[in-house]
N, CA, C and O atoms as CSV, one atom per row, in Angstrom:
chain,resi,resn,atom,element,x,y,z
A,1,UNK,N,N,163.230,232.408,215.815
A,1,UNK,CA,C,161.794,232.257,216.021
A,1,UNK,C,C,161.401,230.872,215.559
A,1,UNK,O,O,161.708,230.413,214.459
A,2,UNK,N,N,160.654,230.199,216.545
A,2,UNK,CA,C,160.117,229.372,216.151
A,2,UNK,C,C,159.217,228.621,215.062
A,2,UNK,O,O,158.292,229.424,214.940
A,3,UNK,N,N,158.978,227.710,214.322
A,3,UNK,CA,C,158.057,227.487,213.355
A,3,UNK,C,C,156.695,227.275,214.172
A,3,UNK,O,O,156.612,227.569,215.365
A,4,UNK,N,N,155.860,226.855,213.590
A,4,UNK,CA,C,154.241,227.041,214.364
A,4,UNK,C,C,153.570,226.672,213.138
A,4,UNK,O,O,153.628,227.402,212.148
A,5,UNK,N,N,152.734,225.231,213.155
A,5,UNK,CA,C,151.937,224.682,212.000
A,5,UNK,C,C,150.363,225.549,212.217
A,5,UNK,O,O,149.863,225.860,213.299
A,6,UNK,N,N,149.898,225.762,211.083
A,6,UNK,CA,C,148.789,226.438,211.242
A,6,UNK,C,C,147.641,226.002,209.897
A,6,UNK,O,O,147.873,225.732,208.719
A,7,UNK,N,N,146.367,226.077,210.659
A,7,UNK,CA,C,145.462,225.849,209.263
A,7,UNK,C,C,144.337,226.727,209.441
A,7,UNK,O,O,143.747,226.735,210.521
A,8,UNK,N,N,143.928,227.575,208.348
A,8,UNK,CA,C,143.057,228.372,208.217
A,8,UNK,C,C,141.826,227.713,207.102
A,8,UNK,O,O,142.230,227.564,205.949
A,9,UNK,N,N,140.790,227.432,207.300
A,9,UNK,CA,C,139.931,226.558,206.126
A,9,UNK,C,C,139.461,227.877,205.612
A,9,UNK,O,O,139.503,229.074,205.896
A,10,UNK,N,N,138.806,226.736,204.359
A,10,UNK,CA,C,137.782,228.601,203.360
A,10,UNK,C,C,136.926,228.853,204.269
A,10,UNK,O,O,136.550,230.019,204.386
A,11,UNK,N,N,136.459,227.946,205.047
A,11,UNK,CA,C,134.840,228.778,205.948
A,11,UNK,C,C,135.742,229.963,206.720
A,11,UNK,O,O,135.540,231.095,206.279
A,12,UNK,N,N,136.657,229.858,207.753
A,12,UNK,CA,C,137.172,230.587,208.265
A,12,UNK,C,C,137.615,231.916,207.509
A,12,UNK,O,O,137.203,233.018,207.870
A,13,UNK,N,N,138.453,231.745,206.470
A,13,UNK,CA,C,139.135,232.853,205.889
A,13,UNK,C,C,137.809,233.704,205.225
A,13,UNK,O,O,138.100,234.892,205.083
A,14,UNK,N,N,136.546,233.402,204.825
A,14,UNK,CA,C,135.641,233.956,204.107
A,14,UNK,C,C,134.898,234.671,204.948
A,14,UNK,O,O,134.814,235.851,204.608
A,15,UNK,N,N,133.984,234.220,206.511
A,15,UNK,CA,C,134.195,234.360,207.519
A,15,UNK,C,C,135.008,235.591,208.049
A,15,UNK,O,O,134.187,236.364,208.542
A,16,UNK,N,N,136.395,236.146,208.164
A,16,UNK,CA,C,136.591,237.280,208.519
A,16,UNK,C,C,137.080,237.767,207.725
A,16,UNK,O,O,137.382,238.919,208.036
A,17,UNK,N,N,137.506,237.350,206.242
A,17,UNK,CA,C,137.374,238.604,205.437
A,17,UNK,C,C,135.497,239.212,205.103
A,17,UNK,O,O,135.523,240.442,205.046
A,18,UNK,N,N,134.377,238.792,204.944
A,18,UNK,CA,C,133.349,238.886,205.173
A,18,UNK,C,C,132.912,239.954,206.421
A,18,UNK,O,O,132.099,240.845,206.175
A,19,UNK,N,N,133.339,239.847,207.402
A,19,UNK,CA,C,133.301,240.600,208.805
A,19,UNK,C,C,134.261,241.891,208.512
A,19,UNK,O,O,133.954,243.038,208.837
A,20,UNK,N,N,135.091,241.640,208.057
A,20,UNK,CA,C,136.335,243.220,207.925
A,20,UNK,C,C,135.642,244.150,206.614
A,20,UNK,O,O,135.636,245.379,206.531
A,21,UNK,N,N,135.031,243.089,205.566
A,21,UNK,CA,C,134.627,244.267,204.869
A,21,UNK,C,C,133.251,244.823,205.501
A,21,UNK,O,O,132.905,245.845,204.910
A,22,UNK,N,N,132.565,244.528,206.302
A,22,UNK,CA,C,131.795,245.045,206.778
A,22,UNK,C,C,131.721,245.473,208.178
A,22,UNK,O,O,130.810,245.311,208.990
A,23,UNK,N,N,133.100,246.177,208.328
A,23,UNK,CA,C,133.569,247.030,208.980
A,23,UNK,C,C,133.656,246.138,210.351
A,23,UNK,O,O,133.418,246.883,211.301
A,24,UNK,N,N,133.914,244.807,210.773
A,24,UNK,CA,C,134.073,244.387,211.854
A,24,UNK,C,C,135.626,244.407,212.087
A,24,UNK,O,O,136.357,244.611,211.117
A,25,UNK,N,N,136.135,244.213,213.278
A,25,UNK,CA,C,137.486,243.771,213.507
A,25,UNK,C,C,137.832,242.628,213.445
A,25,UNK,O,O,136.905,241.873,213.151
A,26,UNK,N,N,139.033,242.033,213.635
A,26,UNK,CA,C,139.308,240.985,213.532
A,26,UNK,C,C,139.822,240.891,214.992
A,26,UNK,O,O,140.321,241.954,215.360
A,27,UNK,N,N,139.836,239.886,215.940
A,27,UNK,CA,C,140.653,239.490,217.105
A,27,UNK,C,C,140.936,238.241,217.342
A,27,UNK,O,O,140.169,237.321,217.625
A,28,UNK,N,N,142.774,238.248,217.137
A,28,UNK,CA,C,143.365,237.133,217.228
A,28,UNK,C,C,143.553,236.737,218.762
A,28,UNK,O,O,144.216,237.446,219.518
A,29,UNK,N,N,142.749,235.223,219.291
A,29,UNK,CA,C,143.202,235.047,220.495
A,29,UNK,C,C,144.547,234.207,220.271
A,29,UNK,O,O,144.641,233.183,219.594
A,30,UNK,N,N,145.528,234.826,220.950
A,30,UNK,CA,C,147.015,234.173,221.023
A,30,UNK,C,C,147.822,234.172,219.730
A,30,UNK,O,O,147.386,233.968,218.597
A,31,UNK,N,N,149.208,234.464,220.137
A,31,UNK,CA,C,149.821,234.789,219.493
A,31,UNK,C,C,150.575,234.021,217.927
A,31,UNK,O,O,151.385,234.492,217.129
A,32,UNK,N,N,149.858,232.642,217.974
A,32,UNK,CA,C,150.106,231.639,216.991
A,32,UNK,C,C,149.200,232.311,216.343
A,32,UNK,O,O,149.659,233.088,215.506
A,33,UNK,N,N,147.310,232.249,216.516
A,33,UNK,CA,C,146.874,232.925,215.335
A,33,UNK,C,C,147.382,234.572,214.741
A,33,UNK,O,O,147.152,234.967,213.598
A,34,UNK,N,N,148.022,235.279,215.685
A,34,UNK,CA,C,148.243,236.485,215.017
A,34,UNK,C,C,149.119,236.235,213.818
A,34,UNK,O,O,149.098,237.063,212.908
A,35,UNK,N,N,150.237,234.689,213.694
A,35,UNK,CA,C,151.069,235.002,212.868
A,35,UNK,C,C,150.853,234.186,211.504
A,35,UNK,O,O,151.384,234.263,210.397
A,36,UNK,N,N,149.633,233.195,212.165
A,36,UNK,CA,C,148.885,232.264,211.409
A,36,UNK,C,C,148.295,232.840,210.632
A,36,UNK,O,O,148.249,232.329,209.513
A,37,UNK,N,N,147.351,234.570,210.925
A,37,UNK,CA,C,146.647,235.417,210.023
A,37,UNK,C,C,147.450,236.361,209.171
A,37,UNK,O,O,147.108,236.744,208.053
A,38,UNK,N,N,148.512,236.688,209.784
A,38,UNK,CA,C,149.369,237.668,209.028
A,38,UNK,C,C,150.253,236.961,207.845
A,38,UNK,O,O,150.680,237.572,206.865
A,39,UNK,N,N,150.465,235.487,208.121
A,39,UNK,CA,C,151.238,234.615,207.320
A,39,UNK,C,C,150.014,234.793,205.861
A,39,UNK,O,O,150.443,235.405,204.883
A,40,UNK,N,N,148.672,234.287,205.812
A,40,UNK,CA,C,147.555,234.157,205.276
A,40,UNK,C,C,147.148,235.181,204.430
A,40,UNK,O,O,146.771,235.019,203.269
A,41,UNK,N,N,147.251,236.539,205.193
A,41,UNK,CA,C,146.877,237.884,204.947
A,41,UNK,C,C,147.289,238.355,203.172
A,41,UNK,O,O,148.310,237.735,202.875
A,42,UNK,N,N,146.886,239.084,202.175
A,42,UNK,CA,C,147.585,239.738,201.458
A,42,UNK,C,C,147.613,241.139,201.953
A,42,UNK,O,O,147.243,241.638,203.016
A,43,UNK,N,N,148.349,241.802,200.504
A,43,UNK,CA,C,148.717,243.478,201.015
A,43,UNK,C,C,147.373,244.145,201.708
A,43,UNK,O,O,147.437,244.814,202.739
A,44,UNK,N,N,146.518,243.953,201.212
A,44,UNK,CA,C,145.166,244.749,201.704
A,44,UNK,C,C,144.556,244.054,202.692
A,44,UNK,O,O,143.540,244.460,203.257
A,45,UNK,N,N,145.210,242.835,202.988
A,45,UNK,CA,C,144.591,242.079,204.872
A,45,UNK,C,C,144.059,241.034,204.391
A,45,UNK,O,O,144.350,240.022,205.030
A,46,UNK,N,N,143.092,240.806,203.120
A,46,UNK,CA,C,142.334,239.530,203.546
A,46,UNK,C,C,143.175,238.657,203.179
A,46,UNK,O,O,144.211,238.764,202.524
A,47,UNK,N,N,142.484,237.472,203.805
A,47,UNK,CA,C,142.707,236.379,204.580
A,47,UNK,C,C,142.860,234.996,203.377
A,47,UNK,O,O,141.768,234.428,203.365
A,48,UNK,N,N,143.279,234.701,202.959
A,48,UNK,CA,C,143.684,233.173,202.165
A,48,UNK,C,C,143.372,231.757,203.101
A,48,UNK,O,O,143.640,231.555,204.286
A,49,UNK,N,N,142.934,231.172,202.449
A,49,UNK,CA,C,143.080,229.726,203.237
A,49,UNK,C,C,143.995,228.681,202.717
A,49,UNK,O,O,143.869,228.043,201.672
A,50,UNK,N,N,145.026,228.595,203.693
A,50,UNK,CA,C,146.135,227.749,203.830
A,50,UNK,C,C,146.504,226.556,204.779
A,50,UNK,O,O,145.719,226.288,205.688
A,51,UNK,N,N,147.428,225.966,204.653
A,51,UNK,CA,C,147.532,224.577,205.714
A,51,UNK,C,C,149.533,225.104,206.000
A,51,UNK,O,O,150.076,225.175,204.898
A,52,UNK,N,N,150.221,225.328,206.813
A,52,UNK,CA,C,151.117,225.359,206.463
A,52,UNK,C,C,152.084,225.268,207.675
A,52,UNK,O,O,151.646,224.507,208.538
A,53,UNK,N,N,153.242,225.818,207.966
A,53,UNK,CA,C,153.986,226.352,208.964
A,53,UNK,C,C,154.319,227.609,209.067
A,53,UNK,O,O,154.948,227.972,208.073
A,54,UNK,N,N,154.124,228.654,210.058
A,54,UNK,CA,C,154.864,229.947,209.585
A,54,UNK,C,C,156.473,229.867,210.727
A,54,UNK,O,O,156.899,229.193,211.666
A,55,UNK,N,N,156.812,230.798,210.042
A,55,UNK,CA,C,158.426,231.359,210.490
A,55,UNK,C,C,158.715,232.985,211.067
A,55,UNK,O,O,159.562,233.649,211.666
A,56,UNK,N,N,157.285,233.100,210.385
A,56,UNK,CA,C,156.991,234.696,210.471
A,56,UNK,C,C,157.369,235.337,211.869
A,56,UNK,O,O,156.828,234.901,212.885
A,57,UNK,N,N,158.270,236.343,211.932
A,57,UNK,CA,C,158.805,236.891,212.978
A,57,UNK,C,C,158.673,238.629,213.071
A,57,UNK,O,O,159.146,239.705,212.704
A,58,UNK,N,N,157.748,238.020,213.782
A,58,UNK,CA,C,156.819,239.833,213.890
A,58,UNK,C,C,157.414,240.640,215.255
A,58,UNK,O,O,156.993,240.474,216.400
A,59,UNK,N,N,158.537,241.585,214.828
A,59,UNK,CA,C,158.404,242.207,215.685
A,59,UNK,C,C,158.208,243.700,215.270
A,59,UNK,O,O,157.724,243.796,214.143
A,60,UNK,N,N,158.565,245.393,216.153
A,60,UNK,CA,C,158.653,246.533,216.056
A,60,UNK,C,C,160.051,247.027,214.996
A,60,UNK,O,O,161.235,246.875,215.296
A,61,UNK,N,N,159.594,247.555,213.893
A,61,UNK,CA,C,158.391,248.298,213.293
A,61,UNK,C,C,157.691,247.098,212.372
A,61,UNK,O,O,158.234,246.500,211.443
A,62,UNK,N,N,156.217,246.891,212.925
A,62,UNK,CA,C,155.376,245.843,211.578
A,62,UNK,C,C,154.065,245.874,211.639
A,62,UNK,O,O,153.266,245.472,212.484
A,63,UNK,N,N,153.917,246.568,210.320
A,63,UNK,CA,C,152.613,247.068,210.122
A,63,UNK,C,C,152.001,245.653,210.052
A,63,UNK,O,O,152.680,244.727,209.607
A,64,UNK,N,N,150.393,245.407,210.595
A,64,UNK,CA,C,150.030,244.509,210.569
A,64,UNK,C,C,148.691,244.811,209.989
A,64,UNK,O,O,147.970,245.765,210.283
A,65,UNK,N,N,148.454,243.834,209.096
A,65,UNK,CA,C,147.435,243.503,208.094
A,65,UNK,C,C,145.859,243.058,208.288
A,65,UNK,O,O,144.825,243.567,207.857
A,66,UNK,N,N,146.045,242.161,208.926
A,66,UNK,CA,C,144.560,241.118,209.333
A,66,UNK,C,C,144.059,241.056,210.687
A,66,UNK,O,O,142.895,240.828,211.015
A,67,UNK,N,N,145.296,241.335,211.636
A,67,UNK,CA,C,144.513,241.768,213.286
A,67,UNK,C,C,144.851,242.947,213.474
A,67,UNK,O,O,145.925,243.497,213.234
A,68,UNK,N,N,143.867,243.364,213.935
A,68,UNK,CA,C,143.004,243.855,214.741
A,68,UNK,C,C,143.140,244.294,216.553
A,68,UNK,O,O,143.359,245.427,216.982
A,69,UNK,N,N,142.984,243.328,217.189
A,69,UNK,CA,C,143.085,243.166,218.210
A,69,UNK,C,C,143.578,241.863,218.700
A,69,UNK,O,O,143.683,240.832,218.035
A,70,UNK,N,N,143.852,242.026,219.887
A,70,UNK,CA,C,144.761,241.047,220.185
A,70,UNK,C,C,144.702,240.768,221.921
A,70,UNK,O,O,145.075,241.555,222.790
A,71,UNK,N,N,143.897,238.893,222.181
A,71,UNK,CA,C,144.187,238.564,224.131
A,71,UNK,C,C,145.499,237.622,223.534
A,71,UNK,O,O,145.676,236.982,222.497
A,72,UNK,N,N,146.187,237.850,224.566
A,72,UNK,CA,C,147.033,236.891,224.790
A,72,UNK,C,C,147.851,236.825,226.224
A,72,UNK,O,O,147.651,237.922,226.745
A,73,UNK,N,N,148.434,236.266,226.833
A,73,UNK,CA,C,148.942,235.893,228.039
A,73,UNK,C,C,150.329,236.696,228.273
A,73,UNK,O,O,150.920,236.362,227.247
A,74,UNK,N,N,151.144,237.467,228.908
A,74,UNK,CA,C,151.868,237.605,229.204
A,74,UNK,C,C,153.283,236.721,229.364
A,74,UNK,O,O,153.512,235.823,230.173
A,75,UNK,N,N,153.910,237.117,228.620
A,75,UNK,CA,C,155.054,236.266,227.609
A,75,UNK,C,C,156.559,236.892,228.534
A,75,UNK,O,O,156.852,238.071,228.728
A,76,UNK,N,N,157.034,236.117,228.813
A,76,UNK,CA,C,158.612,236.222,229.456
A,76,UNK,C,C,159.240,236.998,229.041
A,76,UNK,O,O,159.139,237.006,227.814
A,77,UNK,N,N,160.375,238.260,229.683
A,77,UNK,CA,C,160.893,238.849,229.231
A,77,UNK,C,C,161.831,238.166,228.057
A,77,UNK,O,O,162.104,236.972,227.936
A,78,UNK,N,N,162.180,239.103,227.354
A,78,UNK,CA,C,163.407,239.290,226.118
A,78,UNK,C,C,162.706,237.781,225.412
A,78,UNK,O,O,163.539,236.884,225.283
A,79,UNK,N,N,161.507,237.497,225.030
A,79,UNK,CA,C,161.482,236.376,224.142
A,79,UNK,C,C,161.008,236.935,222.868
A,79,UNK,O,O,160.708,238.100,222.609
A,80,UNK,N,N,160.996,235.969,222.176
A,80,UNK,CA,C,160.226,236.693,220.560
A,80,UNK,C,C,158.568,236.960,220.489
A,80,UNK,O,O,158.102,237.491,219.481
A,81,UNK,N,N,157.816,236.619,221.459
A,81,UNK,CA,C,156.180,236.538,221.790
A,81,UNK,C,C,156.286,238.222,222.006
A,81,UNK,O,O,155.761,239.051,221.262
A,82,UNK,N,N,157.117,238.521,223.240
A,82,UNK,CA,C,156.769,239.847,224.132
A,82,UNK,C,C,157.264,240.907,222.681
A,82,UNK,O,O,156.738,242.005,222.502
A,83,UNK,N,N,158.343,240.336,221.743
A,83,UNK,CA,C,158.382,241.257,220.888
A,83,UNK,C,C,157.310,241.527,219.850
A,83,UNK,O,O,157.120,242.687,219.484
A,84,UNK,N,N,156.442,240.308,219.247
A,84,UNK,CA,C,155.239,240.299,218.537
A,84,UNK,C,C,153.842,241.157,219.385
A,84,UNK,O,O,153.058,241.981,218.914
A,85,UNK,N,N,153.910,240.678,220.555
A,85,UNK,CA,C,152.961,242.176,221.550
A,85,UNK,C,C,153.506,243.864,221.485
A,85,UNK,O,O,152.848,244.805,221.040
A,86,UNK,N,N,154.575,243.908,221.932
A,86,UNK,CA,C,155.174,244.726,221.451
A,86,UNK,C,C,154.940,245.658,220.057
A,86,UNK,O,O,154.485,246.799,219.977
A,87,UNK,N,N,155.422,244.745,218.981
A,87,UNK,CA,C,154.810,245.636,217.770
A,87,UNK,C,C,153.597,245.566,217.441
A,87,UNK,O,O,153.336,245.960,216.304
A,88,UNK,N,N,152.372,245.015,218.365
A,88,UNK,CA,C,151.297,245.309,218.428
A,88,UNK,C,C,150.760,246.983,219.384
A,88,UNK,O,O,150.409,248.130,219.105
A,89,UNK,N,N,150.891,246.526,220.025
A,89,UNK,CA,C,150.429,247.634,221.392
A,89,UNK,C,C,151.378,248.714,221.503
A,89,UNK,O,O,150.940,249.659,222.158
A,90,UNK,N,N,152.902,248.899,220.922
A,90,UNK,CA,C,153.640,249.722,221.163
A,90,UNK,C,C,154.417,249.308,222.626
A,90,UNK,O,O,154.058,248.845,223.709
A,91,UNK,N,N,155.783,249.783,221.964
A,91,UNK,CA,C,156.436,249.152,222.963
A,91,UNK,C,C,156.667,249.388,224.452
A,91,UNK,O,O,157.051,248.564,225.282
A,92,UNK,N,N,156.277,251.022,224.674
A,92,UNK,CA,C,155.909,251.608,225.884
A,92,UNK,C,C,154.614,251.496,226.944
A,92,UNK,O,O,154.512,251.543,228.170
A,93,UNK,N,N,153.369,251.264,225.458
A,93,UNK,CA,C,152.391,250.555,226.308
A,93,UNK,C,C,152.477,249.550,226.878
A,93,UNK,O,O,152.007,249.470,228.013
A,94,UNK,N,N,153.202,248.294,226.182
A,94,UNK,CA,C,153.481,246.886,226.498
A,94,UNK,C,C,154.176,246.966,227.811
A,94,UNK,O,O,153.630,246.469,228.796
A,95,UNK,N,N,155.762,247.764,227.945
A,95,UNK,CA,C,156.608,247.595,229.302
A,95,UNK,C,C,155.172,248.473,230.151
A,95,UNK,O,O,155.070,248.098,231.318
A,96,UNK,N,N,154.560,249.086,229.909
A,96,UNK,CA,C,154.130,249.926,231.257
A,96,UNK,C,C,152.599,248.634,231.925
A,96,UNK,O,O,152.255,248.434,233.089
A,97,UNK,N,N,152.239,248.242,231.101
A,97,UNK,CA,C,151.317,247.184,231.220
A,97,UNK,C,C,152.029,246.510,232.019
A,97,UNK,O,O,151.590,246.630,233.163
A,98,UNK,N,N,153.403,245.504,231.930
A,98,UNK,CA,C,154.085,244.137,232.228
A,98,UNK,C,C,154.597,244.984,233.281
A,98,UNK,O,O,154.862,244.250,234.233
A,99,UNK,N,N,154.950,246.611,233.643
A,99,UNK,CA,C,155.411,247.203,235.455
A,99,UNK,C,C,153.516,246.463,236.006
A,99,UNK,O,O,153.337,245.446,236.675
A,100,UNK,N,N,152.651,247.194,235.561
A,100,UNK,CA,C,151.705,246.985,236.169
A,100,UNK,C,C,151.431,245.051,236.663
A,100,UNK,O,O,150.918,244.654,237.709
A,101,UNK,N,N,151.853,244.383,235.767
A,101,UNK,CA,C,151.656,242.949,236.143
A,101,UNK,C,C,152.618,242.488,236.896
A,101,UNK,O,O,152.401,241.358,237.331
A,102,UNK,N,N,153.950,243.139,237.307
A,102,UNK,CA,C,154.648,242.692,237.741
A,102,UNK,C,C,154.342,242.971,239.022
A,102,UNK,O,O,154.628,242.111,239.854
A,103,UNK,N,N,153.726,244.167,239.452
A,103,UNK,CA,C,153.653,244.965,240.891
A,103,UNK,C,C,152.064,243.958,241.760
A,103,UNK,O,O,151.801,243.553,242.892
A,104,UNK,N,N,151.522,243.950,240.666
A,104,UNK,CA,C,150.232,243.224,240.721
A,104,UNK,C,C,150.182,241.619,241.399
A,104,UNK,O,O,149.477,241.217,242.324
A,105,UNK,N,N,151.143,240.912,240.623
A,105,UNK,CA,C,151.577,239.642,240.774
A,105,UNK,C,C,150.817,238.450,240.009
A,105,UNK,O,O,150.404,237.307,240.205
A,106,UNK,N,N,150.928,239.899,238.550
A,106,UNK,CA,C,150.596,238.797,237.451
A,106,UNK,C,C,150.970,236.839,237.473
A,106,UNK,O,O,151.662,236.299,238.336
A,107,UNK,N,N,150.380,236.206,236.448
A,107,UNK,CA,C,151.081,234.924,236.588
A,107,UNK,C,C,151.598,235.079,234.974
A,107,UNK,O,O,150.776,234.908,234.074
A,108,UNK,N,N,152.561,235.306,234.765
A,108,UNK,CA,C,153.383,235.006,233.590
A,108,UNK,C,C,153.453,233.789,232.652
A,108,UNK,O,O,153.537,232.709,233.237
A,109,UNK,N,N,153.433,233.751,231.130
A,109,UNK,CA,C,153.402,232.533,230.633
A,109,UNK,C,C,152.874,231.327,230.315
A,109,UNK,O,O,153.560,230.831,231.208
A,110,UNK,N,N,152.376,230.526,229.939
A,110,UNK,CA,C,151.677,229.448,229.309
A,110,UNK,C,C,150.840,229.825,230.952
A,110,UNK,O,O,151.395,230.248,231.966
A,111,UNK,N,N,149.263,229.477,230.745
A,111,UNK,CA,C,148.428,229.323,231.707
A,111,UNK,C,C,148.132,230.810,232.782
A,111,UNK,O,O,147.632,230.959,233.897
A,112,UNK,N,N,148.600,231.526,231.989
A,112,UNK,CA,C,148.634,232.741,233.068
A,112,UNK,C,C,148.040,233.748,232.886
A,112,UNK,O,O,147.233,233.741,231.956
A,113,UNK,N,N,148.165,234.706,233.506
A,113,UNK,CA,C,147.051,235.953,233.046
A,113,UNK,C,C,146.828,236.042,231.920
A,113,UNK,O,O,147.438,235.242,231.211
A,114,UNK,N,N,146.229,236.662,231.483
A,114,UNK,CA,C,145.645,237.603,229.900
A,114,UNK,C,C,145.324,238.848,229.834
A,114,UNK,O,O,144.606,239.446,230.636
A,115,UNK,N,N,145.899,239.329,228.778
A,115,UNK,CA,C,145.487,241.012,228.968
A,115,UNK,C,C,145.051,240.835,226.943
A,115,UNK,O,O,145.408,240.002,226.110
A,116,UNK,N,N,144.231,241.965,226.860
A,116,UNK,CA,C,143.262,242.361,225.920
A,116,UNK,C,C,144.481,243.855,225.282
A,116,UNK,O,O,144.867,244.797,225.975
A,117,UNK,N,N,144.844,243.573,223.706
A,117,UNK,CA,C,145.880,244.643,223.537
A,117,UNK,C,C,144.754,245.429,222.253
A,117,UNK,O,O,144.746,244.844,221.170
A,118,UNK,N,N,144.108,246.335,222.345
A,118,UNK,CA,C,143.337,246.833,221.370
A,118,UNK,C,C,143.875,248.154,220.755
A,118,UNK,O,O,143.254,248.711,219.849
């Protein structure tokens, strides 16, 4: 898995820990912030503000902390992205979604469709 530089400021991290305790969700668009927030996250979810790189390699089984929900683009088979959706959405929802984009004539990958994983 790739590294991925990420920066979360205090406005931000205060911001949705602020929103989660008052019962909002959190939704990471794309899959850098999901790992950017989970890198950030402590045991109970909120959010730290950091400057850093993560390494973090999220796949099935991983309980996740700080999102919530999750758009992101449809990611190439067998890569490490489709596995981080994956242990989001479950891995049966995910393949039955990606039959549906495939039959459809999704556009796959950087610039391409988006689907909403809640």
């Amino acid at each position: 898995m790739h590294a991925e530089a990420y920066a979360v400021s205090e406005q931000a991290a205060a911001t949705i820990n602020e929103r989660r305790q008052g019962g909002g969700q959190t939704w990471a668009v794309g899959t850098t912030v999901v790992r950017a927030l989970e890198t950030c996250a402590d045991e109970r979810g909120a959010i730290r503000a950091a400057t850093g790189e993560t390494s973090l390699f999220i796949h099935p089984p991983y309980a996740f902390r700080a999102v919530d929900r999750l758009l992101t683009n449809f990611h190439l088979p067998r890569s490490t992205l489709l596995m981080l959706v994956c242990a989001f959405g479950g891995y049966d929802n995910v393949m039955r979604a990606y039959e549906e984009a495939v039959a459809e004539g999704y556009r796959f990958y950087s610039y391409g469709d988006a689907m909403a994983v809640i």
